[in-house]
N, C-alpha and C positions, 0 to 999 in steps of 0.2 A: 381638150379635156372638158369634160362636161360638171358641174357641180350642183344636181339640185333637176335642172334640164334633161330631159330624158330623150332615147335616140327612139323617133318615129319614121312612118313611112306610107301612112294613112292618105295622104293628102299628094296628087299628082302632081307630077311637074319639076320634082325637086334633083340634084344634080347628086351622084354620086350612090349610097345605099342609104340615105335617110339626112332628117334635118334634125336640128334641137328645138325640142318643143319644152317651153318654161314652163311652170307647172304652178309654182307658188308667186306669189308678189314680191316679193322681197329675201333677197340673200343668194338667190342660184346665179350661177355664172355658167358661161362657156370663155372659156379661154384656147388661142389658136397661136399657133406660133407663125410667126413668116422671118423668111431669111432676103434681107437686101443687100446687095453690093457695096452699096454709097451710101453714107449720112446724106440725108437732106428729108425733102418734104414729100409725102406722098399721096394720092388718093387711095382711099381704105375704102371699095365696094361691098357692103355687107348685101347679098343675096337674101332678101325676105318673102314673107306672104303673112299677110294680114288683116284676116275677114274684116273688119268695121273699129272703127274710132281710131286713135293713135296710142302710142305708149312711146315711153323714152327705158333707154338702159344708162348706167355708168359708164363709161367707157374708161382704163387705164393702160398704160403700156410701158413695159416695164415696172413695173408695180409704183407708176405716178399717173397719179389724176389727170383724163386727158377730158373731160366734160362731159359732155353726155351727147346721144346720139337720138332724132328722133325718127321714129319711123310713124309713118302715116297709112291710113287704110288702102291697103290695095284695094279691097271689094269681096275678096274672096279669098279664101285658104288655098287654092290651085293654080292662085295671080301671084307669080314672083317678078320682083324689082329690086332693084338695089337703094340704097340709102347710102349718101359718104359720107367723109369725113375725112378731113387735109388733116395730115399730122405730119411729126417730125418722125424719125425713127432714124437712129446708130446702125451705122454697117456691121453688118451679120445678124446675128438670132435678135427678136422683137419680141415680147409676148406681150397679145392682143388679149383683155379681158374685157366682155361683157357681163354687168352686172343687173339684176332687177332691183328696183329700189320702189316698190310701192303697187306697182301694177306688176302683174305678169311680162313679158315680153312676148314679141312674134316671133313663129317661127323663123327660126336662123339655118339657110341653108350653107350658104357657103362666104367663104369671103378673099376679092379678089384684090389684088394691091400695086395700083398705078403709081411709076414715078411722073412727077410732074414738071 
């Protein structure tokens, strides 16, 4: 679910029919749900691309404050990589929100989730 982030598809490379591109500084989210088997701990791959500098998002799950997540410059908008982040997460439905708090955010393509 996107809140604010709008679905594009300008920029190569990205997996699926498009990525969330932030738009404002502060207040949009994407939020993603993932389904796990097991409680425990996992790696959160967020798929990005982002031309130059860094920016951080909110990160929560379950609607609790899980820190914040930073992504660094890829170099270019059609360089995707991922960024983690270890978290806990309850067996069965999760929901992942990324928040902007002040900067925009990068493009978010996809996001993939390792048990560890």
């Amino acid at each position: 679910m996107l809140s604010g982030p709008v679905v594009a598809s300008e920029k190569a490379g990205f997996t699926g029919t498009g990525y969330a591109d932030f738009i404002a500084a502060s207040g949009q989210y994407v939020e993603l749900t993932v389904n796990v088997a097991a409680p425990g701990t996992y790696a959160l791959d967020f798929r990005y691309a982002l031309s130059t500098g860094s920016r951080s998002l909110d990160l929560s799950v379950n609607g609790a404050a899980a820190g914040s997540i930073a992504f660094a410059s890829t170099g270019s908008w059609t360089t995707w990589v991922n960024a983690t982040k270890q978290l806990t997460l309850t067996a069965g439905v999760n929901t992942v929100r990324l928040t902007s708090t002040g900067t925009s955010g990068p493009n978010v393509d996809a996001l993939t989730v390792r048990p560890l």
